[in-house]
LUMPAFI-972722 format. One record per residue: residue number from 1; residue in three letters; chain; x, y, z of N, C-alpha, C in turn. Coordinates in pm, whole numbers, plus 32768, in hexadecimal, padded with zeros to 4 digits. Each point is the difference from the previous one (the first is absolute). Layout:
N
+--------+-------+---------+------+------+------+------+------+------+------+------+------+
| martor | mimar | tordren |  n.u |  n.v |  n.w | ca.u | ca.v | ca.w |  c.u |  c.v |  c.w |
+--------+-------+---------+------+------+------+------+------+------+------+------+------+
|    NUM |   ALA |       A |    X |    Y |    Z |    X |    Y |    Z |    X |    Y |    Z |
...
+--------+-------+---------+------+------+------+------+------+------+------+------+------+
***
This chain:
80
+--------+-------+---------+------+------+------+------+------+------+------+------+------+
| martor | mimar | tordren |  n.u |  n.v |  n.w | ca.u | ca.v | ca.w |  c.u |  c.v |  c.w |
+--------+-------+---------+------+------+------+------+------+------+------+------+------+
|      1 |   UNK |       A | 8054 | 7F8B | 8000 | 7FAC | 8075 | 8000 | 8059 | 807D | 8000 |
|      2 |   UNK |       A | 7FCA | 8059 | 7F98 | 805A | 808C | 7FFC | 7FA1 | 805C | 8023 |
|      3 |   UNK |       A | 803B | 8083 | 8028 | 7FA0 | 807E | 8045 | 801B | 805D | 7FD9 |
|      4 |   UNK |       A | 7FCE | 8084 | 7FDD | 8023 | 8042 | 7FD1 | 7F9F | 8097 | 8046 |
|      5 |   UNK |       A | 8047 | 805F | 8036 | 7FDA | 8058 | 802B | 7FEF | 80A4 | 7FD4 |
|      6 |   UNK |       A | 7FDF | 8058 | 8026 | 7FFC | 808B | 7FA3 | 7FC3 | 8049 | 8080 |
|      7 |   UNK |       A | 805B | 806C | 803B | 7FD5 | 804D | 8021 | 801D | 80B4 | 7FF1 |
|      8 |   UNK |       A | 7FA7 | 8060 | 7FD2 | 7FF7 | 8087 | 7FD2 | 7FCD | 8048 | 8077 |
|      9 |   UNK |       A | 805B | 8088 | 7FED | 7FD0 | 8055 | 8031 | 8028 | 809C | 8004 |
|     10 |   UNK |       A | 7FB4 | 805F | 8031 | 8024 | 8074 | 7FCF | 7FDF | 806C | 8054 |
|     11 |   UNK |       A | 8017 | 8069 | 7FF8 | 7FAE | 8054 | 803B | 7FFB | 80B0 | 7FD9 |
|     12 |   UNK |       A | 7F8C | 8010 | 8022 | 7FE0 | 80B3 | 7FA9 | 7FE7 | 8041 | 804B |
|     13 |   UNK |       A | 7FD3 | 80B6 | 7FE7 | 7FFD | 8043 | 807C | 8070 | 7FF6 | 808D |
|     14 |   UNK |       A | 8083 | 7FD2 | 7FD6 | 8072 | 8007 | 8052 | 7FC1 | 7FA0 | 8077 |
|     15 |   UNK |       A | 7FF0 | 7FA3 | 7FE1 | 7FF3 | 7F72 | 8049 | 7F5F | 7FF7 | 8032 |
|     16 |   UNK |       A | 7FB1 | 8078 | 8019 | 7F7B | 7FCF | 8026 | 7F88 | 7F84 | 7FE3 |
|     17 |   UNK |       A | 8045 | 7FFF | 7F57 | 7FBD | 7FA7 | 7FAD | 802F | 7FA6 | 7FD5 |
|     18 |   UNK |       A | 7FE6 | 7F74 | 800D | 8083 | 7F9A | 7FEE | 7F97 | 7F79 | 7FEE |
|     19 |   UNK |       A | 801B | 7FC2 | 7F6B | 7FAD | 7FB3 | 7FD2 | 807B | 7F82 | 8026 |
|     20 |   UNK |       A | 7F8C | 7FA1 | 7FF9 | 80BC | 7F88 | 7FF1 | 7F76 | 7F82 | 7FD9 |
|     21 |   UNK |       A | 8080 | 7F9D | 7FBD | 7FA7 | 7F97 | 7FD3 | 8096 | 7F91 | 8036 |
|     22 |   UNK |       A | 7FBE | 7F8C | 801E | 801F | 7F7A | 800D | 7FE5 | 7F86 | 7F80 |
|     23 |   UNK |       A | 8040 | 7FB7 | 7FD7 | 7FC2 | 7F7C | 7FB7 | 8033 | 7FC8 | 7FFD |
|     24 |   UNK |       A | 7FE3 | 7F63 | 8017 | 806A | 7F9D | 8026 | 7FAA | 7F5D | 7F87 |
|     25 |   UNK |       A | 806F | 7FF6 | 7FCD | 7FA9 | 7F79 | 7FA9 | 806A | 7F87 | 7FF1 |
|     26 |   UNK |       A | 7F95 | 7FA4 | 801E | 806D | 7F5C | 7FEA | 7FED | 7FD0 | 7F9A |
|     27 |   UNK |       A | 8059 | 7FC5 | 7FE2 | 800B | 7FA0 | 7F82 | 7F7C | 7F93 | 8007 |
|     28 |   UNK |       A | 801F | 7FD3 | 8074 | 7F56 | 7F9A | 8007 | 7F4B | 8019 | 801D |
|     29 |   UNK |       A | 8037 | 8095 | 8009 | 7F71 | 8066 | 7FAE | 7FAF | 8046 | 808B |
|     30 |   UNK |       A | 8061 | 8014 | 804E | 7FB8 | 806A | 805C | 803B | 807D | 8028 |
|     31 |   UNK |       A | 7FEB | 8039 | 8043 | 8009 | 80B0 | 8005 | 7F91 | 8028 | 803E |
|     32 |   UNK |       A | 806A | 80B5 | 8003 | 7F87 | 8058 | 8065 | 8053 | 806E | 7FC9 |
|     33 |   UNK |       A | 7F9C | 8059 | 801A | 800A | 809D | 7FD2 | 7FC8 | 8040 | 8059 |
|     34 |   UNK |       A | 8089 | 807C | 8038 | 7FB1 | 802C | 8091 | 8034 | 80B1 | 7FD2 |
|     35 |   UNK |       A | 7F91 | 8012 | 7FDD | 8005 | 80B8 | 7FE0 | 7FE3 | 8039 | 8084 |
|     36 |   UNK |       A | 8055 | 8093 | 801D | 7FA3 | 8044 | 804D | 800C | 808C | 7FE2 |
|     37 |   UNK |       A | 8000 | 806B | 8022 | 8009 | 8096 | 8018 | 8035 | 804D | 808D |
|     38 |   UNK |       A | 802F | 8042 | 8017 | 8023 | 8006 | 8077 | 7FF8 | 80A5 | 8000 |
|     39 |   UNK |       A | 7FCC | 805F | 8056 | 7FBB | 8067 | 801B | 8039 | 8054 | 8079 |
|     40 |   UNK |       A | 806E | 8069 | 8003 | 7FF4 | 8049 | 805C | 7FE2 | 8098 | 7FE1 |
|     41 |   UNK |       A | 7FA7 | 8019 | 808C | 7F9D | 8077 | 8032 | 8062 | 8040 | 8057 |
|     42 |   UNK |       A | 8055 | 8065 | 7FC8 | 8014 | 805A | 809F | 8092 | 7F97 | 8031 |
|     43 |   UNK |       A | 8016 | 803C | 8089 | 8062 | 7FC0 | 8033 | 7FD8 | 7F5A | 805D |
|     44 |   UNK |       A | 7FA0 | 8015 | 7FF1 | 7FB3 | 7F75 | 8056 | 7F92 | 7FA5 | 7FD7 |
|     45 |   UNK |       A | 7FC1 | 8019 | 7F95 | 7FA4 | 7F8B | 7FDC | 8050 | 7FC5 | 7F96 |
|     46 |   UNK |       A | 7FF2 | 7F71 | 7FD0 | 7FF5 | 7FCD | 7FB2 | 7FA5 | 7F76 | 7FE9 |
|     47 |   UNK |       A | 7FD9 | 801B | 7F72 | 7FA0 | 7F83 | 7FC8 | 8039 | 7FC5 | 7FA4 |
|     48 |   UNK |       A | 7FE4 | 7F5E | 7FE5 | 800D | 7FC1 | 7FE2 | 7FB8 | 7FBE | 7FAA |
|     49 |   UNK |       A | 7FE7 | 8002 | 7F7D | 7FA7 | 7F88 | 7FC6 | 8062 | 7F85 | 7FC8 |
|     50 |   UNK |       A | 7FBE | 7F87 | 7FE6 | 802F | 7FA7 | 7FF7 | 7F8D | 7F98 | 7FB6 |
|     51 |   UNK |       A | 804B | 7F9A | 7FD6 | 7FB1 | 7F89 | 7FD2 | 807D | 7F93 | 8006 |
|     52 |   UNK |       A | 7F8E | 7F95 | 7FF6 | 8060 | 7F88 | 7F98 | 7F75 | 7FA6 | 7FBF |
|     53 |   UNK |       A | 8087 | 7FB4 | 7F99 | 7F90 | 7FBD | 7FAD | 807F | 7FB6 | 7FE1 |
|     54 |   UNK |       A | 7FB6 | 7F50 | 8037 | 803B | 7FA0 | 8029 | 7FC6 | 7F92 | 7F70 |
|     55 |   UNK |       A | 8072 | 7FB0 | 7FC2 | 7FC7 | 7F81 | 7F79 | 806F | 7F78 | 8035 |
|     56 |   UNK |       A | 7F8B | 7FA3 | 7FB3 | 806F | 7F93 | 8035 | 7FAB | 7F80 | 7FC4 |
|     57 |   UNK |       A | 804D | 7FBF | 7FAB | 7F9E | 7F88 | 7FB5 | 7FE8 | 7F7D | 8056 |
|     58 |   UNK |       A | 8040 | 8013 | 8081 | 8003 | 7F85 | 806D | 7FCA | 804B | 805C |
|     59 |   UNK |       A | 7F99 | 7F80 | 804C | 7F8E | 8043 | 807C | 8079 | 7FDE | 8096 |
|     60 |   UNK |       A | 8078 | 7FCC | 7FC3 | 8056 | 7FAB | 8071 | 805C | 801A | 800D |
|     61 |   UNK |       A | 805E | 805C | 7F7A | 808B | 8046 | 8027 | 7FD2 | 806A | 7FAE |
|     62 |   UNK |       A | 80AC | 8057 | 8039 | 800B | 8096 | 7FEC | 7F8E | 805A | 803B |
|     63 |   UNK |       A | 7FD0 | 805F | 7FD5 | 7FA7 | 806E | 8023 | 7F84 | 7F9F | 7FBF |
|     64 |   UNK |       A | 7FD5 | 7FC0 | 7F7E | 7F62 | 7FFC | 7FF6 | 7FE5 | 7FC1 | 8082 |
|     65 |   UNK |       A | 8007 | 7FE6 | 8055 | 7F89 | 7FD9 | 8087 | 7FDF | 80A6 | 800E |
|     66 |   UNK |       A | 801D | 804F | 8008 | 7FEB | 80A9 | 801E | 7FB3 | 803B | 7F76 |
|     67 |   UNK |       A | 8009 | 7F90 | 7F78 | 7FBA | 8038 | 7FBA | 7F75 | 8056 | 7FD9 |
|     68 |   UNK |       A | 7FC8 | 7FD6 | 8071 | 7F6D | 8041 | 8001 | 8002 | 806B | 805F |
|     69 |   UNK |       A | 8049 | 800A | 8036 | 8014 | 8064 | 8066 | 8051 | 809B | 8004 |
|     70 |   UNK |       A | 7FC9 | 8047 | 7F77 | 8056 | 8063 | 8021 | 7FF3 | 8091 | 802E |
|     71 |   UNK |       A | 8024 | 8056 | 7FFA | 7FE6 | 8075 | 8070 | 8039 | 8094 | 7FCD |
|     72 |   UNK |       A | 7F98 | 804B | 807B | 801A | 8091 | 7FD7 | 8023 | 802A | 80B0 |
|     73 |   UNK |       A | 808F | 803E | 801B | 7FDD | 807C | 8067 | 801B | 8065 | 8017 |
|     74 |   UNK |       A | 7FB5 | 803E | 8068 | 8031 | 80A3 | 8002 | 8052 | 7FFE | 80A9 |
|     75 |   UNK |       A | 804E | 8034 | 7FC9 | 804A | 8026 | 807D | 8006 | 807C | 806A |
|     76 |   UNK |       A | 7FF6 | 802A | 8040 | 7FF6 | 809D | 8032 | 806B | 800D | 8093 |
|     77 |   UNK |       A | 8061 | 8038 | 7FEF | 805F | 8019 | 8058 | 8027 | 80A0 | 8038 |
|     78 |   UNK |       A | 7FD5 | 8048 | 807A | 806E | 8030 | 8054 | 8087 | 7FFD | 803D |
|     79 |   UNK |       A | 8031 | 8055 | 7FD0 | 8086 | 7FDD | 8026 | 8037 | 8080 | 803C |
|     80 |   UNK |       A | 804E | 8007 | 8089 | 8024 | 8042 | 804E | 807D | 8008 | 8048 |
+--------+-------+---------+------+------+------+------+------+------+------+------+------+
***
């Protein structure tokens, strides 16, 4: 089994705004892709969005057991 990963990222507005992506894929056909955004307000909030979106042609290895399961969140942080 081979793997193969990719991760991007960047940021605009002198770091407030900062997209980044994840992707990771195997040779024996599973993967996940985990985007998010990342958000700072000021000297102390930051938010977070996020997902993933999980594939996998086996219900028994790699990530497809997580195949049906994938997700969105928001994050919300103070910081002091």
């Amino acid at each position: 089994m081979t793997a193969f990963t990719l991760i991007l990222e960047t940021g605009f507005r002198n770091d407030s705004i900062v997209p980044s992506s994840l992707v990771a894929y195997s040779t024996s056909g599973w993967g996940f892709f985990l985007p998010s955004v990342k958000y700072k307000l000021g000297h102390h909030w930051r938010f977070i969005l996020g997902g993933a979106v999980v594939w996998g042609a086996s219900d028994t290895e790699g990530t497809g057991i997580f195949r049906e399961n994938d997700e969105v969140s928001l994050k919300i942080r103070y910081e002091f």
